[in-house]
LOTORSE-505039 format. One record per residue (C-alpha): residue number from 1; residue in one letter; z, x, y. Coordinates in nm, 3 decimals. Layout:
BEGIN
 seq type       z       x       y
 NUM    a       Z       X       Y
...
END
This chain:
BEGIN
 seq type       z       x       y
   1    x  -1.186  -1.285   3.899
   2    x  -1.535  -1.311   3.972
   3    x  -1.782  -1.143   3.680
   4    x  -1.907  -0.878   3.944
   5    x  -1.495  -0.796   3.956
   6    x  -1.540  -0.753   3.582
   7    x  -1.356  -0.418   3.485
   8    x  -1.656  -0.134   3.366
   9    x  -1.684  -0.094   3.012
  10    x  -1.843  -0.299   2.790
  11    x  -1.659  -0.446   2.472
  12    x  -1.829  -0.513   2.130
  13    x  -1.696  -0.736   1.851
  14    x  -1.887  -0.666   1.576
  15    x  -1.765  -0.920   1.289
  16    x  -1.956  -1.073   0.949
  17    x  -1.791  -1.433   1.005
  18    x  -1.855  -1.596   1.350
  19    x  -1.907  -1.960   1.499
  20    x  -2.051  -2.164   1.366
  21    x  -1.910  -1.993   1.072
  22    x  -1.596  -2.248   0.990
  23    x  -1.366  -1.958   0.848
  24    x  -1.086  -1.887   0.983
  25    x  -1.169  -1.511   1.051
  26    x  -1.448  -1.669   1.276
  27    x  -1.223  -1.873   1.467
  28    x  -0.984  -1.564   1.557
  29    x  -1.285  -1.333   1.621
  30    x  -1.445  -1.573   1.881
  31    x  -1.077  -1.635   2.029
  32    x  -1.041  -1.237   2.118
  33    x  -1.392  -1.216   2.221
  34    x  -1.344  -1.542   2.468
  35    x  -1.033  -1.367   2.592
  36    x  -1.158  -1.057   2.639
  37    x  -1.498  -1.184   2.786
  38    x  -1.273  -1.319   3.108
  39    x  -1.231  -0.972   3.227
  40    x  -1.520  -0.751   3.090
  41    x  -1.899  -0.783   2.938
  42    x  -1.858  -0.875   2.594
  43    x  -2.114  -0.874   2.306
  44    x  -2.070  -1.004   1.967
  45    x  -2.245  -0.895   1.664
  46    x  -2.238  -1.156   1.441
  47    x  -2.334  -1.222   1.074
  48    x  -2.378  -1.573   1.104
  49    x  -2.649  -1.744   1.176
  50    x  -2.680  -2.080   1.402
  51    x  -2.570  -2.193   1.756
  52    x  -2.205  -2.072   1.881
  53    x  -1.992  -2.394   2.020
  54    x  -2.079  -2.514   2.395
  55    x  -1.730  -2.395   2.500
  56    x  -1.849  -2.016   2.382
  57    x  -2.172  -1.961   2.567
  58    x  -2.214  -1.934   2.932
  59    x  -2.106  -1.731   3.231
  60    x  -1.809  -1.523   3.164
  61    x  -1.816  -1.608   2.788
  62    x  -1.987  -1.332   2.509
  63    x  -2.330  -1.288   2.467
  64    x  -2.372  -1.317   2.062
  65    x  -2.673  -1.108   1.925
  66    x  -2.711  -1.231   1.502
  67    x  -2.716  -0.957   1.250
  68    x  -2.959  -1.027   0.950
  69    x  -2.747  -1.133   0.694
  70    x  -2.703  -1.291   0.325
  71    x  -2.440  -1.279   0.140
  72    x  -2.400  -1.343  -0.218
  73    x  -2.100  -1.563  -0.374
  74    x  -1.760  -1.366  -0.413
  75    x  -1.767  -1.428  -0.782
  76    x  -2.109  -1.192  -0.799
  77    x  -1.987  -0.898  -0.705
  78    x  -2.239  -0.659  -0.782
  79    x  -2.488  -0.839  -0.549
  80    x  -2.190  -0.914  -0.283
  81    x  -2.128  -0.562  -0.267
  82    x  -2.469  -0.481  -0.208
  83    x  -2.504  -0.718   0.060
  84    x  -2.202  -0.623   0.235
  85    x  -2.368  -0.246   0.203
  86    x  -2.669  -0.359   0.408
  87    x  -2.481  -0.534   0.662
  88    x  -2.257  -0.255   0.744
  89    x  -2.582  -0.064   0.766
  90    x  -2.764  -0.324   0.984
  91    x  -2.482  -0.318   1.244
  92    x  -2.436   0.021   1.249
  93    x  -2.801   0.083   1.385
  94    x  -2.694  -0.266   1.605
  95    x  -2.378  -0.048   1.747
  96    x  -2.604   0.280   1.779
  97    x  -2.818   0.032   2.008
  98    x  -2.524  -0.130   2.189
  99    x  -2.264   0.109   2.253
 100    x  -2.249   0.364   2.543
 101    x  -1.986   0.620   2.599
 102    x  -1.696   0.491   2.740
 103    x  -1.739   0.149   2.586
 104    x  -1.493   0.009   2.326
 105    x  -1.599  -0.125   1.971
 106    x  -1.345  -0.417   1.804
 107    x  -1.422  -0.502   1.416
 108    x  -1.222  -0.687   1.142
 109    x  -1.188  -0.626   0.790
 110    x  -1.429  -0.832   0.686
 111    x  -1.639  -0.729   0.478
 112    x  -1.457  -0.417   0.389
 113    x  -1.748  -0.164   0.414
 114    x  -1.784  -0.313   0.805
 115    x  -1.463  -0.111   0.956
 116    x  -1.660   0.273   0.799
 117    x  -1.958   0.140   0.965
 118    x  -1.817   0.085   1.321
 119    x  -1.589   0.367   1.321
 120    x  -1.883   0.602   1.250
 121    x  -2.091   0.406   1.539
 122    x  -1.792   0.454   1.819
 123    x  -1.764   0.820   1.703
 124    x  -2.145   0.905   1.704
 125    x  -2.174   0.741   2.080
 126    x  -1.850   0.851   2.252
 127    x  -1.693   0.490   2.208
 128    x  -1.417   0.398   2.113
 129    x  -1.281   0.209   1.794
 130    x  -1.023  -0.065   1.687
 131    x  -0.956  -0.214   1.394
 132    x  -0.797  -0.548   1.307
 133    x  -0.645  -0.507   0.938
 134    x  -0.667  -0.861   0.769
 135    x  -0.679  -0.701   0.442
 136    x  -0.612  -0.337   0.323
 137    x  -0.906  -0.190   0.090
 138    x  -0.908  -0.092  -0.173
 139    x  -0.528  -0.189  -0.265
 140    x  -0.681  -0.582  -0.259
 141    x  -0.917  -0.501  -0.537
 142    x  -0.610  -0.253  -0.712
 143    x  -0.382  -0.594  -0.653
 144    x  -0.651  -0.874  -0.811
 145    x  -0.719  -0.647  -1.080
 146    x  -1.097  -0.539  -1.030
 147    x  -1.015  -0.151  -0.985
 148    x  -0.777   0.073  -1.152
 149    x  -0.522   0.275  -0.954
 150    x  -0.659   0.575  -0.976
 151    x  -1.061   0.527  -1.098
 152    x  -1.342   0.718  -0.925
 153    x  -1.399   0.438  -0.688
 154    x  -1.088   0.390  -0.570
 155    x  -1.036   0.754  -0.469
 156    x  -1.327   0.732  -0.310
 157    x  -1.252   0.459  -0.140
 158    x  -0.951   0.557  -0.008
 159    x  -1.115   0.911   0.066
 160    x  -1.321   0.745   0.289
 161    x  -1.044   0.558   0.441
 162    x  -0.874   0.869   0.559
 163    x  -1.186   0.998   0.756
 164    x  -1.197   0.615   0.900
 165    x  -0.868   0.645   1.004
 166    x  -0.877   0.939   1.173
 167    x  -1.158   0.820   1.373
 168    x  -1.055   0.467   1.454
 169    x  -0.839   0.471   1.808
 170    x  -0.656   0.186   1.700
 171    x  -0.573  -0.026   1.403
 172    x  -0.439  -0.368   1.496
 173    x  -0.143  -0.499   1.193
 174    x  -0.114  -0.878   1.157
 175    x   0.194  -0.794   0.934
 176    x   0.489  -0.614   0.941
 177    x   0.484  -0.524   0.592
 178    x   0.126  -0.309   0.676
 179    x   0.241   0.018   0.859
 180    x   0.394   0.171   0.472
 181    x   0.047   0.177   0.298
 182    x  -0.158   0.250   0.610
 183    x   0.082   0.543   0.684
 184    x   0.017   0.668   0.340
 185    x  -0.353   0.835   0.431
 186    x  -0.342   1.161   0.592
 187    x  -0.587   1.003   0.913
 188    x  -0.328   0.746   1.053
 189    x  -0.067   0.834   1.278
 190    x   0.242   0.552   1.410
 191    x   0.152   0.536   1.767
 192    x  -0.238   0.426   1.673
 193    x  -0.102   0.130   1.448
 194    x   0.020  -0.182   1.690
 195    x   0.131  -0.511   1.552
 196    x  -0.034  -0.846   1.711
 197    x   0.074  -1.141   1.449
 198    x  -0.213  -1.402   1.411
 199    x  -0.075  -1.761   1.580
 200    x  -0.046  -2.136   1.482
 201    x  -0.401  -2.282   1.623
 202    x  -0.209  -2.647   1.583
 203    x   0.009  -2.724   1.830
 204    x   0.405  -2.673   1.695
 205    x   0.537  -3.034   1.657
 206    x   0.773  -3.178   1.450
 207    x   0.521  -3.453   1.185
 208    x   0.707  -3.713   1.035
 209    x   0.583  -3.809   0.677
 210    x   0.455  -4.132   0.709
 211    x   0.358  -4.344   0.412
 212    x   0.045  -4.445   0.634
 213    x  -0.084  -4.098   0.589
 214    x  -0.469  -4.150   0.487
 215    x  -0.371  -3.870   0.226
 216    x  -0.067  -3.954   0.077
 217    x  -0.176  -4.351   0.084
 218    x  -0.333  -4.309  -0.337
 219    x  -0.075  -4.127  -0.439
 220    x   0.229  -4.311  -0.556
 221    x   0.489  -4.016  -0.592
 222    x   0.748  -3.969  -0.326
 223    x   0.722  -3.592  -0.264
 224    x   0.411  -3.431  -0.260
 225    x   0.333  -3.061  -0.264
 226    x   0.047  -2.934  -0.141
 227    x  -0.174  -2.622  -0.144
 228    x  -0.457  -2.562   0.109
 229    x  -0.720  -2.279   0.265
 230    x  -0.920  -1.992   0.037
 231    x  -0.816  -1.862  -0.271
 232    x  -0.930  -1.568  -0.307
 233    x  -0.899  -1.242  -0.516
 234    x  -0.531  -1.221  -0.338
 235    x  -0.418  -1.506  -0.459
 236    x  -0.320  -1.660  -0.822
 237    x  -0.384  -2.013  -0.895
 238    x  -0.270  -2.000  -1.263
 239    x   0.069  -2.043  -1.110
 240    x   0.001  -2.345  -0.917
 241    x  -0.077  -2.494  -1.221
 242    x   0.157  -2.353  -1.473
 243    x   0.425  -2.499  -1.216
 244    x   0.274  -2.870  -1.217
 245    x   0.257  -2.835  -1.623
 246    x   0.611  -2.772  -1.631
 247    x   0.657  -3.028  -1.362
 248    x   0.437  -3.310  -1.498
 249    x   0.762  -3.511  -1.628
 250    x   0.898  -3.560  -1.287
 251    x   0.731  -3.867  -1.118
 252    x   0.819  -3.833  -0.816
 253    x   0.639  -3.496  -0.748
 254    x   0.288  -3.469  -0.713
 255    x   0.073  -3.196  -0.602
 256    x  -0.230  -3.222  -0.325
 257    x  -0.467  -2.974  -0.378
 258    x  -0.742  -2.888  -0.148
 259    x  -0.961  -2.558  -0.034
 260    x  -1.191  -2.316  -0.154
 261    x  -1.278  -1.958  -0.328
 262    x  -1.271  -1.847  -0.635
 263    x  -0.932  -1.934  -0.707
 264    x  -1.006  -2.311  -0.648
 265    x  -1.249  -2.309  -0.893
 266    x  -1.021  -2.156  -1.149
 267    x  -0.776  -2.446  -1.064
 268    x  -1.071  -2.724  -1.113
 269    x  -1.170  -2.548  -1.438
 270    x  -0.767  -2.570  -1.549
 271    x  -0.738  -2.904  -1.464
 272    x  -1.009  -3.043  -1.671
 273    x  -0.895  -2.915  -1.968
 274    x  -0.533  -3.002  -1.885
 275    x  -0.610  -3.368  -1.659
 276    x  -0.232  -3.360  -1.553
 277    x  -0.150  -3.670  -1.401
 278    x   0.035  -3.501  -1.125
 279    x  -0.234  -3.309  -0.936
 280    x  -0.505  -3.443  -0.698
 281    x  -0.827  -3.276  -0.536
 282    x  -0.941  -3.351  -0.216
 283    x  -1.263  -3.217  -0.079
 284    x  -1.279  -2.942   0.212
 285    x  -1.088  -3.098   0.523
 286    x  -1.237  -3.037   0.833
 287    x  -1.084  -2.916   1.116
 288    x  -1.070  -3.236   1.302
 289    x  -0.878  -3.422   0.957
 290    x  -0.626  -3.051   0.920
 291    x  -0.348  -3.154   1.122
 292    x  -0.308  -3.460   0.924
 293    x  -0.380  -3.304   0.575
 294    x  -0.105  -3.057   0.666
 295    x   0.157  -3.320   0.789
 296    x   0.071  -3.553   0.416
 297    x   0.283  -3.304   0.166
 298    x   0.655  -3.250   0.221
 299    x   0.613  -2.900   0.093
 300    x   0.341  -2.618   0.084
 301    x   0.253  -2.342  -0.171
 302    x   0.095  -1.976  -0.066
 303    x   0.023  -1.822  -0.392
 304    x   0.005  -1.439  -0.388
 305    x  -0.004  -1.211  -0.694
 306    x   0.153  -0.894  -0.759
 307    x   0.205  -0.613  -0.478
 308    x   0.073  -0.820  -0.169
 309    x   0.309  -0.660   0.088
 310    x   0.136  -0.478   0.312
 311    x  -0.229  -0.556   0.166
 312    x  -0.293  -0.912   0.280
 313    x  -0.106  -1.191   0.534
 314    x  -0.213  -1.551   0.515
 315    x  -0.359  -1.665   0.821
 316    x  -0.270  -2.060   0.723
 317    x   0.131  -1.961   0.692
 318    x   0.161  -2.049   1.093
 319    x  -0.014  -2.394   1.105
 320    x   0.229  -2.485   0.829
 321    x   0.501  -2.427   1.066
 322    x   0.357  -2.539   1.327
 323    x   0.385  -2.880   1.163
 324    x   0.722  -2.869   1.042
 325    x   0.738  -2.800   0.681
 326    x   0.924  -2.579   0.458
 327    x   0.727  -2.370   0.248
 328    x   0.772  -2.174  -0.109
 329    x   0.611  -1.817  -0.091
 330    x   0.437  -1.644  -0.379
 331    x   0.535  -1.247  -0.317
 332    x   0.719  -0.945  -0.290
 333    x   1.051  -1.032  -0.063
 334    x   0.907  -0.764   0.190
 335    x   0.578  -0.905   0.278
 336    x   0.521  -1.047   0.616
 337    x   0.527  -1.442   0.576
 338    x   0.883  -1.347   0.319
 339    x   0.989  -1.175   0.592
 340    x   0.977  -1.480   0.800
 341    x   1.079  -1.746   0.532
 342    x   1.401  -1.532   0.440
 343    x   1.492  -1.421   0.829
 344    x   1.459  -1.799   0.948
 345    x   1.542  -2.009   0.666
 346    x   1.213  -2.207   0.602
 347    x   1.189  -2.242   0.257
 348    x   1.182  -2.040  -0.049
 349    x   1.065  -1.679  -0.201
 350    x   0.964  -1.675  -0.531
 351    x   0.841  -1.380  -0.735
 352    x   0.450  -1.323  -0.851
 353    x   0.445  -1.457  -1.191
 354    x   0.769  -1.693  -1.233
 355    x   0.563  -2.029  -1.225
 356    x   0.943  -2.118  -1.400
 357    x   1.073  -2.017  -1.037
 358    x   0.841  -2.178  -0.861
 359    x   0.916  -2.498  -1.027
 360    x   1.287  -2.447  -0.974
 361    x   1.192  -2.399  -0.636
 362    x   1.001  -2.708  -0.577
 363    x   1.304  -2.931  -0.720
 364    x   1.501  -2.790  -0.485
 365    x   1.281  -2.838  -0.214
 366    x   1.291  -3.227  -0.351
 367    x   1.656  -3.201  -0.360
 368    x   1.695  -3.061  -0.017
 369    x   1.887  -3.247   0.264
 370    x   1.833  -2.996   0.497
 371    x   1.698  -3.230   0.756
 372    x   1.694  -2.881   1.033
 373    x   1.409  -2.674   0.866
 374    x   1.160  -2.857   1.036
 375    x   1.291  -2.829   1.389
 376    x   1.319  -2.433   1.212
 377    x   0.978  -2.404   1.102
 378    x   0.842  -2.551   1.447
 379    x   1.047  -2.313   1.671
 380    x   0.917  -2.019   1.437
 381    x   0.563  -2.141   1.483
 382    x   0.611  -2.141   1.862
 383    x   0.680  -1.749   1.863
 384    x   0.350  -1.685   1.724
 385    x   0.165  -1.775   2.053
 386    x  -0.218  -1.793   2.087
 387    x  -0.153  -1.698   2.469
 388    x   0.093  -1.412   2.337
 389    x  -0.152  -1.300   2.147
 390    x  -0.447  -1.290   2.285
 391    x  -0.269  -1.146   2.607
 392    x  -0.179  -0.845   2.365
 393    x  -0.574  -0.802   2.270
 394    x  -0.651  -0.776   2.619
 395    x  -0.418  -0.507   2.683
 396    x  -0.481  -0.296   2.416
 397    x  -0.843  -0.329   2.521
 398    x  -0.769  -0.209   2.871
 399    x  -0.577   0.056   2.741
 400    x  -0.852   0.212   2.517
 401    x  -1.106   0.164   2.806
 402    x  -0.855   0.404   3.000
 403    x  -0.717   0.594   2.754
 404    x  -0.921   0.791   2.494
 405    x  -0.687   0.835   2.198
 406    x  -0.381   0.611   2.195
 407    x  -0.197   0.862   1.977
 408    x  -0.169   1.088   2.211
 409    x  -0.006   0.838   2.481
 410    x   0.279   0.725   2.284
END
């Protein structure tokens, strides 16, 4: 298809995190916006400053326009918030420049005051809206803690939810778990909610632990456990720890810890008051080191707290398939990645707040002779395709260009 084939209709990803942003929501962002850029005009709006990759710019890739933006910590949330308010504001007048009728608008959660934004945008010029739900606000912010169930600002929040909802055209689940709570405001209907799983971005292949491993060569125990990726307000890192405190007897376990967020901190802060002999740092690992840092533990830890299902899915779950190895999930049994765990036996599910669990959980992994769970985890990374995916995007995308109100074609 030649680019004066290119279907009519323009498409506009407007997302905070973007290459040369390193974040993962950056990396799936610019993968849709590649995909979809094969077939139609696609621009980006993008809070993040710098020069995309040489494999993103060109003919028949997106043309990226950079919304001012600074953003503040996610520890200070006062003047997070407030930046978050001005970006949403900046890219609404961005859209109200951008969009003509008939066009189709694609955000992400991310911030969370970005999806209100875009939806009023689309609605305003005749557009039309999706919505990729990473996370579900404000039930994050209930979850971690920082808002009570039923405060002024959460009913607000979720006020404003219900008019979003009922303007978006489409809201686009990563998790199965996601369809109860969205169903729960008065503005969503079934047949506008569809379900496009995020995919393994290393290639599924069984990784043999080698003691060669450049990190697993300074550490002397036989079975390491690792953790990796962003803590955030999602996740709890006190039981990480409380686990290798109970563990810290057992020689031959170690734990590998490496990412970023506010959780990591808390873990860095725990361990030098504790300095437990069985847990290691390492710094940020690129994307050009991951695939090894992933194959160095025999085992890998997704902390979530209380009442994830439905609210968050982690994005890292896949490439730890995708290497082979079992993992032990922090959650509630119905949450997406437990869904997946339990359904194709690749590790454990423990509950939020059993750091007892957990630890009986990693001796069994130690124990394990289950020598098929790798060949298990691999085939269940395999399902969640990049191609599979991003085949989906492009259909939905053709769909709302066609169709005004997928509610009322289903």
């Amino acid at each position: 298809m030649q680019p004066q084939d290119k279907i009519a209709g323009k498409i506009v990803v407007a997302s905070q995190h973007y290459p040369p942003d390193p974040s993962t929501t950056a990396a799936i962002m610019a993968e849709i916006a590649c995909r979809l850029a094969a077939e139609h005009e696609v621009v980006v709006l993008s809070g993040s400053p710098g020069a995309s990759p040489a494999a993103q710019t060109g003919p028949r890739k997106p043309r990226v326009v950079v919304v001012r933006n600074r953003m503040a910590g996610k520890a200070a949330l006062v003047r997070r918030a407030a930046s978050e308010l001005l970006f949403a504001a900046r890219t609404f007048l961005a859209l109200v420049r951008e969009l003509r009728r008939g066009d189709v608008v694609l955000t992400v959660t991310a911030p969370f005051m970005l999806p209100y934004a875009v939806a009023a945008a689309a609605r305003v010029k005749g557009a039309r809206s999706a919505l990729i739900m990473h996370d579900l606000f404000p039930d994050v912010l209930v979850m971690a803690g920082l808002l009570k169930p039923r405060s002024v600002v959460t009913r607000t929040m979720r006020a404003a939810n219900g008019l979003m909802f009922r303007a978006l055209n489409a809201v686009i689940t990563i998790g199965r778990d996601a369809e109860r709570p969205l169903l729960s405001y008065s503005g969503m209907r079934r047949n506008k909610i569809r379900f496009i799983p995020n995919w393994a971005t290393l290639v599924p292949a069984p990784r043999p632990v080698t003691p060669d491993n450049p990190f697993r060569k300074a550490i002397p125990a036989r079975f390491i456990v690792g953790l990796s990726g962003n803590l955030g307000f999602t996740h709890d890192p006190e039981i990480v720890f409380e686990a290798a405190r109970l563990l810290k007897d057992e020689a031959d376990i170690h734990f590998l810890l490496s990412g970023w967020g506010i959780g990591f901190e808390r873990l860095k802060q725990l361990q030098a008051a504790a300095n437990l002999a069985n847990v290691s740092f390492v710094g940020r690992v690129e994307d050009s080191e991951l695939d090894a840092f992933l194959a160095s533990a025999d085992l890998w830890i997704i902390p979530y707290r209380k009442n994830v299902a439905g609210v968050s899915v982690p994005s890292r779950f896949y490439n730890l398939l995708a290497v082979g190895r079992p993992v032990v999930l922090v959650s509630e049994p119905e949450a997406e990645a437990a869904l997946t765990v339990v359904e194709s036996r690749l590790g454990w599910v423990v509950p939020p707040g059993r750091a007892d669990l957990l630890a009986e959980a990693i001796r069994a992994a130690f124990r394990s002779d289950d020598g098929a769970m790798a060949a298990r985890a691999v085939k269940a990374a395999s399902r969640f395709d990049r191609t599979t995916a991003m085949n989906a995007y492009a259909a939905l995308i053709d769909e709302l260009l066609h169709n005004p109100d997928l509610s009322e074609q289903r």
